[in-house]
KOLNU-574980 format. One record per atom (N, C-alpha, C): residue in three letters; atom name; x, y, z. Coordinates in nm, 2 decimals. Layout:
# KOLNU-574980
REC  res  atom      xx      yy      zz
REC  ala    CA       X       Y       Z
...
***
This chain:
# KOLNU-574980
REC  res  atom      xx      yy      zz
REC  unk     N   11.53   10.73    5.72
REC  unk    CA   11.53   10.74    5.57
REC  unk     C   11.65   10.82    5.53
REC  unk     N   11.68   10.76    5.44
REC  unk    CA   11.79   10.87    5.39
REC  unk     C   11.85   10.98    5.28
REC  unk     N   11.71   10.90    5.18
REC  unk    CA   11.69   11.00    5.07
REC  unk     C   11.54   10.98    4.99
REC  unk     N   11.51   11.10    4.97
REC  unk    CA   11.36   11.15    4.87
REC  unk     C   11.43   11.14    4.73
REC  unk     N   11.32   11.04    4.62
REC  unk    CA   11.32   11.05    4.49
REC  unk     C   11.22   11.09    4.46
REC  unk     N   11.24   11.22    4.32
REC  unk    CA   11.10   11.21    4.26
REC  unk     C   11.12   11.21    4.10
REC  unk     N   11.05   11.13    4.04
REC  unk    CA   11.05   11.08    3.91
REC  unk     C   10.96   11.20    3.85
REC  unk     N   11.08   11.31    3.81
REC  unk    CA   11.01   11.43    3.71
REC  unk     C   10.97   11.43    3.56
REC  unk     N   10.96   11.30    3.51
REC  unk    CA   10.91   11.28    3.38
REC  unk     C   11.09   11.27    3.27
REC  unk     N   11.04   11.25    3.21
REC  unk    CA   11.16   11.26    3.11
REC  unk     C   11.28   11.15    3.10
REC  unk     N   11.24   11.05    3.18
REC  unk    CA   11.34   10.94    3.22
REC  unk     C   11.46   11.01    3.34
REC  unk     N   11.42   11.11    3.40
REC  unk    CA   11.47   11.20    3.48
REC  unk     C   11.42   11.19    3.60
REC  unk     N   11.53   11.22    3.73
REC  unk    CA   11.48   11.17    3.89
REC  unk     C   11.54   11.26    3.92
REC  unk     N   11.51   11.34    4.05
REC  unk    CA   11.57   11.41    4.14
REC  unk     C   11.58   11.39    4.30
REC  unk     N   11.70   11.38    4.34
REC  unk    CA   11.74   11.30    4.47
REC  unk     C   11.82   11.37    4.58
REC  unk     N   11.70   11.40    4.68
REC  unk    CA   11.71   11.47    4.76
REC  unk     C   11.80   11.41    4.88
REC  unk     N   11.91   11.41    4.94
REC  unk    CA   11.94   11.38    5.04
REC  unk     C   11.91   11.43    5.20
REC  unk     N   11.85   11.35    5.24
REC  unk    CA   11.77   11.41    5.34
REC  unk     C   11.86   11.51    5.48
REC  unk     N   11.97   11.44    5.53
REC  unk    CA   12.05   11.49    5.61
REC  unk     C   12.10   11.62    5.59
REC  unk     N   12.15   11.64    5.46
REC  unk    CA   12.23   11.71    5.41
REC  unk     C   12.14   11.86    5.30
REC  unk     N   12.04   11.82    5.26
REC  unk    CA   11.96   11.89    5.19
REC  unk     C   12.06   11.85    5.04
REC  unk     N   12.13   11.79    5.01
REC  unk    CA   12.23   11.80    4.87
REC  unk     C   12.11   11.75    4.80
REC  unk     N   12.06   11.83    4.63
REC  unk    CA   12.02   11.77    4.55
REC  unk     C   12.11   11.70    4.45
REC  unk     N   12.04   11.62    4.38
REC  unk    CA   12.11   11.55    4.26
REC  unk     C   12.00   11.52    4.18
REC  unk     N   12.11   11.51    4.02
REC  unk    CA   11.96   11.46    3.93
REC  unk     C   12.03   11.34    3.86
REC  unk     N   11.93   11.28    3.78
REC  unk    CA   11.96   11.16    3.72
REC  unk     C   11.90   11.15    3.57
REC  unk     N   11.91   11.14    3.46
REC  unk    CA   11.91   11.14    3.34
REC  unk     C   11.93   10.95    3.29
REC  unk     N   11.81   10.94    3.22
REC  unk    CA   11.92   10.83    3.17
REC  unk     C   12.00   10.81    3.00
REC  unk     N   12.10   10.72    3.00
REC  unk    CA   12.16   10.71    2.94
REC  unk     C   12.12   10.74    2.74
REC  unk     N   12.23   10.81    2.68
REC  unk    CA   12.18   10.82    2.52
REC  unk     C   12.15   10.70    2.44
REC  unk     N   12.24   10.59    2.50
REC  unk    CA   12.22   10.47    2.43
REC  unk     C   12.07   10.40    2.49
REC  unk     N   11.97   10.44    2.57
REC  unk    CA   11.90   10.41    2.64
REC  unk     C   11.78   10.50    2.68
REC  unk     N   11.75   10.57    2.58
REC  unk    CA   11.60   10.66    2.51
REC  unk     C   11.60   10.79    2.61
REC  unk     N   11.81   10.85    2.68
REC  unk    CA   11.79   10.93    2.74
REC  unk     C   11.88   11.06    2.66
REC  unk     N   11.86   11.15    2.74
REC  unk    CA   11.99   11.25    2.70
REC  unk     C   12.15   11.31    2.76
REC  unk     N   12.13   11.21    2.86
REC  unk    CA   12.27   11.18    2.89
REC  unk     C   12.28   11.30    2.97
REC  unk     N   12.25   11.41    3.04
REC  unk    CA   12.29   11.51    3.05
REC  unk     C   12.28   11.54    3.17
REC  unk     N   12.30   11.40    3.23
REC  unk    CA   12.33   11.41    3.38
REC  unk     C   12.35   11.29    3.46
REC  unk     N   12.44   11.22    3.53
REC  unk    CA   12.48   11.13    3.57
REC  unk     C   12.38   11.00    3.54
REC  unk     N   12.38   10.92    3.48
REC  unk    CA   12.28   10.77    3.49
REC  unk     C   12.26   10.70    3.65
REC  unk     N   12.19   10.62    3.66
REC  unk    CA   12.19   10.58    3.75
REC  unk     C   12.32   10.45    3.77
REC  unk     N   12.34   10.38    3.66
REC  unk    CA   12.47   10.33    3.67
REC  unk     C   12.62   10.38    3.68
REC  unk     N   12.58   10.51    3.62
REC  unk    CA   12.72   10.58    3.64
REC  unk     C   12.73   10.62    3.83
REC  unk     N   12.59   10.68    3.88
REC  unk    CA   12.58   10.71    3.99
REC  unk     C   12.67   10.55    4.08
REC  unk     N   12.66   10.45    4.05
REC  unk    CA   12.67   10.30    4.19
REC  unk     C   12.84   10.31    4.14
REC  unk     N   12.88   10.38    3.97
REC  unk    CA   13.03   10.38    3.96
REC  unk     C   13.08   10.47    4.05
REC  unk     N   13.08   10.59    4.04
REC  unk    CA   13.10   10.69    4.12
REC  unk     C   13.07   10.66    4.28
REC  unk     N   12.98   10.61    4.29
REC  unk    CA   12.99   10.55    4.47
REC  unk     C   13.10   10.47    4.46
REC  unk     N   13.12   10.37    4.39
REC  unk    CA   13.23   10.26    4.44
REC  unk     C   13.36   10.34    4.41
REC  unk     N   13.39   10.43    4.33
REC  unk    CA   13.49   10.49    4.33
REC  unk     C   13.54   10.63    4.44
REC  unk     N   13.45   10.68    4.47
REC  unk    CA   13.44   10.78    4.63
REC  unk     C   13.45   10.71    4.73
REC  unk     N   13.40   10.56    4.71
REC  unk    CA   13.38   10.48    4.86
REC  unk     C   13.53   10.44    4.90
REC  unk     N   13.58   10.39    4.80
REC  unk    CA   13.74   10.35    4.79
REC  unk     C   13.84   10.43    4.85
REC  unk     N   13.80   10.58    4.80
REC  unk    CA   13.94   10.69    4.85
REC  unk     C   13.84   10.70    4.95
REC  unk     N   13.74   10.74    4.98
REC  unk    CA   13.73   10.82    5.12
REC  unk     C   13.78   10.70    5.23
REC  unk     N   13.71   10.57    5.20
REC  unk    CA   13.77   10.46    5.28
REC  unk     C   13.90   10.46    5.38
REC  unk     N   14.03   10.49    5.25
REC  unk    CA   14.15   10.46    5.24
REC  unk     C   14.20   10.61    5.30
REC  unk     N   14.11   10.74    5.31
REC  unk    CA   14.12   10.85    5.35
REC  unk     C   14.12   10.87    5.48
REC  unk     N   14.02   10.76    5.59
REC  unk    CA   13.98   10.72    5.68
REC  unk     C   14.12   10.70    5.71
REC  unk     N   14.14   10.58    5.71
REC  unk    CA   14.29   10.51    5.75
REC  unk     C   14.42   10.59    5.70
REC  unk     N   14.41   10.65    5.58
REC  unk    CA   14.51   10.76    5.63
REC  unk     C   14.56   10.86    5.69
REC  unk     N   14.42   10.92    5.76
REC  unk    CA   14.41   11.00    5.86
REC  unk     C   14.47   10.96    5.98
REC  unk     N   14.41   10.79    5.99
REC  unk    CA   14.48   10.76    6.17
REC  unk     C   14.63   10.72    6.12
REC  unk     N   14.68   10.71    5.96
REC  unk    CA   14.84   10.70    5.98
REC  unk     C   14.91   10.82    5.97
REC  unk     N   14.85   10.91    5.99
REC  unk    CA   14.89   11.06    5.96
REC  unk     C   14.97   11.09    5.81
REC  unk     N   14.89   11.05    5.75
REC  unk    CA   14.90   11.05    5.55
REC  unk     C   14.78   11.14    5.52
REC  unk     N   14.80   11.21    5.36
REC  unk    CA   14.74   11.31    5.37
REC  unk     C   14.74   11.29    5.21
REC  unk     N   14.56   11.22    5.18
REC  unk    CA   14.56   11.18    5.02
REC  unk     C   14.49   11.30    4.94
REC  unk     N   14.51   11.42    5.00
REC  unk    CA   14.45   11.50    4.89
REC  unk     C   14.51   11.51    4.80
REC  unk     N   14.43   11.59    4.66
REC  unk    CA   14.43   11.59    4.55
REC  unk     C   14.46   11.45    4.48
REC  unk     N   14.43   11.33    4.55
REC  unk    CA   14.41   11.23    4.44
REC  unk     C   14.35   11.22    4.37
REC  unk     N   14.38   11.18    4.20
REC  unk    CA   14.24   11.20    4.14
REC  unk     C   14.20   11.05    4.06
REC  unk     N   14.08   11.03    4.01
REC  unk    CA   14.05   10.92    3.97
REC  unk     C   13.98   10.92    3.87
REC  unk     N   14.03   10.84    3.81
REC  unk    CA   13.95   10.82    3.63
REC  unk     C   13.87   10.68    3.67
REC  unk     N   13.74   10.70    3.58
REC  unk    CA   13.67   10.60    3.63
REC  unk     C   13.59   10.57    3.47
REC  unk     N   13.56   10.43    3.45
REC  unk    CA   13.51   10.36    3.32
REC  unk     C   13.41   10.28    3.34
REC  unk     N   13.31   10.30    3.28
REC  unk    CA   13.17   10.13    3.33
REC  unk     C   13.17   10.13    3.21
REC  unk     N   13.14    9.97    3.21
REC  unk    CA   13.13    9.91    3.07
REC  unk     C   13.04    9.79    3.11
REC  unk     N   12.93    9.89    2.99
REC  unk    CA   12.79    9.78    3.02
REC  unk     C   12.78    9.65    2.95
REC  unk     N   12.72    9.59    2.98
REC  unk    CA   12.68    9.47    2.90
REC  unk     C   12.51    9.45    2.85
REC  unk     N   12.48    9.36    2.77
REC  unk    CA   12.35    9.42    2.68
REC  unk     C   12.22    9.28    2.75
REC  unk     N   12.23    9.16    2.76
REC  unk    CA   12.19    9.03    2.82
REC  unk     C   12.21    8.99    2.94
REC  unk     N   12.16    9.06    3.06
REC  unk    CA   12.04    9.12    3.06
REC  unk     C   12.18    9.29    3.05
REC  unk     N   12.09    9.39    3.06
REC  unk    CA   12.17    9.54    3.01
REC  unk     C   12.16    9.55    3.19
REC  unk     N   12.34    9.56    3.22
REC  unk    CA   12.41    9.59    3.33
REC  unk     C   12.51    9.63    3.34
REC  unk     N   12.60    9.64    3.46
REC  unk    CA   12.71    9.66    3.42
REC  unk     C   12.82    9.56    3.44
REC  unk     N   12.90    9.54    3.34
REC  unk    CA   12.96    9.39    3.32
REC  unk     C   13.12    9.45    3.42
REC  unk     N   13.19    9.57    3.41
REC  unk    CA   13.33    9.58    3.43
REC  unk     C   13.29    9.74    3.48
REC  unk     N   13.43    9.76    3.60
REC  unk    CA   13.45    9.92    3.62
REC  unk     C   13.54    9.93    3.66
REC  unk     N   13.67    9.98    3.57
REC  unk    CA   13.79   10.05    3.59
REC  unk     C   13.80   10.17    3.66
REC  unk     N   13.86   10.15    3.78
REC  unk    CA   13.89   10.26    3.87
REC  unk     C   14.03   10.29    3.87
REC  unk     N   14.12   10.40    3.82
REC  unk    CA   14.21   10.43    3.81
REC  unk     C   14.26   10.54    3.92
REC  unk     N   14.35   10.52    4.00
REC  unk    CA   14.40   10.62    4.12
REC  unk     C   14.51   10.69    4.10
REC  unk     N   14.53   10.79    4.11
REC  unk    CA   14.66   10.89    4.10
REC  unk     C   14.72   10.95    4.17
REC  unk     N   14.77   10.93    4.28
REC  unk    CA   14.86   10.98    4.39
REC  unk     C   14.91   11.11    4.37
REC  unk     N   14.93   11.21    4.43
REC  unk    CA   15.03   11.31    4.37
REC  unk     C   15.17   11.26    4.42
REC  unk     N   15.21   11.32    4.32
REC  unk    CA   15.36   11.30    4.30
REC  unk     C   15.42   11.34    4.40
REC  unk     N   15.39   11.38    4.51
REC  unk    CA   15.46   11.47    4.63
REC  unk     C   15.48   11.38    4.74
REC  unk     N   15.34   11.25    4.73
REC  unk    CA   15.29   11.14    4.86
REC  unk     C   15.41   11.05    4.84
REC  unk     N   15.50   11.01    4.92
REC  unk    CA   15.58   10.94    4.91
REC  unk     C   15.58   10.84    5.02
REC  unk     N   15.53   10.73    5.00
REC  unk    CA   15.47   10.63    5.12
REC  unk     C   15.57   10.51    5.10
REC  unk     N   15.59   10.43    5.18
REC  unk    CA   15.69   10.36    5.24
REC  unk     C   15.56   10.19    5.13
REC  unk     N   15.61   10.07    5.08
REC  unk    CA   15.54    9.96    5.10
REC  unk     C   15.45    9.93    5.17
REC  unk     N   15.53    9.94    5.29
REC  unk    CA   15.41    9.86    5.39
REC  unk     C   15.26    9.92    5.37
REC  unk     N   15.30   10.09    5.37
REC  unk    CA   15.15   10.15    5.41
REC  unk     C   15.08   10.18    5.28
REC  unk     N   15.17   10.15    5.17
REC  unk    CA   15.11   10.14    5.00
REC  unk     C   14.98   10.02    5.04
REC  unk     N   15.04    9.88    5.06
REC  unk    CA   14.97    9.80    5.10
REC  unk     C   14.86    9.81    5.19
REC  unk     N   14.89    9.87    5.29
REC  unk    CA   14.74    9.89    5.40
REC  unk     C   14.68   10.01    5.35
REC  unk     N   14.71   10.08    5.30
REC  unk    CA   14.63   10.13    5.18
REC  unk     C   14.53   10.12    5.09
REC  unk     N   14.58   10.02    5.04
REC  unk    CA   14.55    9.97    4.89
REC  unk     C   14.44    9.85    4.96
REC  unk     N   14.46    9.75    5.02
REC  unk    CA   14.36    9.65    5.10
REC  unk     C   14.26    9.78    5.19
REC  unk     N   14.27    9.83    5.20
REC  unk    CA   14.15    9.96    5.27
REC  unk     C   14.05   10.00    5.16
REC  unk     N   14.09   10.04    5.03
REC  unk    CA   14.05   10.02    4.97
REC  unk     C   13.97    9.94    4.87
REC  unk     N   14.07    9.81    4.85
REC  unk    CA   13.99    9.73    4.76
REC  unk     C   13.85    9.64    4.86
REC  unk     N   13.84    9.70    4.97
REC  unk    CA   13.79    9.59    5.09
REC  unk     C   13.67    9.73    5.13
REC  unk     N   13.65    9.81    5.06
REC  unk    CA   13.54    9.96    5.11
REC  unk     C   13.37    9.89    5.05
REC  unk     N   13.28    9.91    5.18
REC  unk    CA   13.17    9.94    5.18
REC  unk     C   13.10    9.89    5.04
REC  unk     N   13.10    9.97    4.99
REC  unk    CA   13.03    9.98    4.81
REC  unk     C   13.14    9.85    4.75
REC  unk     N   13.26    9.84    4.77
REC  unk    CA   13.29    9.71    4.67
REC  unk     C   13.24    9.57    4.76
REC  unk     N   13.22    9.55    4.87
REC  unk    CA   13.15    9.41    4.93
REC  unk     C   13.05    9.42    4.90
REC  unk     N   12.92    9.50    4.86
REC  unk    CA   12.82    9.54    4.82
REC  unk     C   12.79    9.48    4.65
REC  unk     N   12.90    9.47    4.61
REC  unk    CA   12.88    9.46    4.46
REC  unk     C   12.86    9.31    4.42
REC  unk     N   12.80    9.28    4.31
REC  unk    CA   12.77    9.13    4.27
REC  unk     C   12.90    9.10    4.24
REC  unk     N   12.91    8.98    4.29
REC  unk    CA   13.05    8.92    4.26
REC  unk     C   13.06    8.90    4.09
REC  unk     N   12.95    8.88    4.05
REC  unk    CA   12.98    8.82    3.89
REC  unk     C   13.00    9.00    3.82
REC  unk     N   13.02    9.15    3.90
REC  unk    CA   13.09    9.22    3.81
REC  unk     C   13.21    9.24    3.80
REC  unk     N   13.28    9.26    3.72
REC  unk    CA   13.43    9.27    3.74
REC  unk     C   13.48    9.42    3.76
REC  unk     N   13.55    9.43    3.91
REC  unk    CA   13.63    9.57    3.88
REC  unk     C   13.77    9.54    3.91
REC  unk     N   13.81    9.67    3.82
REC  unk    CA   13.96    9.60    3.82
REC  unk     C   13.97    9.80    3.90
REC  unk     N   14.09    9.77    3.98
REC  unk    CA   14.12    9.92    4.04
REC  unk     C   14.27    9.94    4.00
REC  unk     N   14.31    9.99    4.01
REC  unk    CA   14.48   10.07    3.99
REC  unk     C   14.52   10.15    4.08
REC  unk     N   14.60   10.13    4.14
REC  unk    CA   14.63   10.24    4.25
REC  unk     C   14.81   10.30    4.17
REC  unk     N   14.81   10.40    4.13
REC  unk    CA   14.92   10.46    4.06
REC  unk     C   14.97   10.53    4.20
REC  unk     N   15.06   10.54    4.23
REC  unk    CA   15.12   10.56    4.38
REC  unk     C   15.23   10.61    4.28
***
């Protein structure tokens, strides 16, 4: 097993990771009879596919001896209403200005990425579009 949910009332879950003891909570959305005031559960699957991307690409930077800290990432879901999903999710990446990487390994990079765990996972009919700002 890998994680305990427990549905505390309020359109609210708390999610215990079993290995790690990390809690998390879940809220749902304002447009969606919630108070927003803590990650949704769709914001949660954006945030996976956007951590799954860099840690991925983190992975394989490590065996090229590249060093992606401080990258940061802007991230966007954009739901759709028929049936209510998420239609698109803009993942934007930001290199520091300091990482100065050759093509080749921009490229094995960037395919490390768009090819991570959580995005083969995803329904093909959502659209993400990613950015890698290098």
């Amino acid at each position: 097993m890998t994680a305990t949910i427990v549905y505390t009332g309020n359109l609210r879950c708390t999610c215990t990771h079993l290995q790690s003891g990390t809690v998390t909570e879940t809220d749902a959305p304002t447009d969606n009879r919630g108070k927003g005031e803590r990650f949704s559960p769709t914001d949660t699957l954006c945030v996976a596919l956007a951590t799954c991307i860099i840690t991925t690409m983190a992975i394989k930077a490590n065996d090229m001896e590249i060093d992606l800290a401080d990258t940061t990432i802007s991230l966007t879901k954009h739901m759709l209403s028929d049936p209510r999903r998420i239609g698109k999710i803009d993942v934007i990446l930001d290199f520091p200005a300091s990482l100065q990487l050759n093509e080749k390994d921009r490229i094995i990079l960037q395919r490390t990425g768009d090819n991570c765990p959580v995005m083969k996972s995803l329904h093909p009919d959502m659209e993400v579009h990613v950015e890698y700002n290098w």
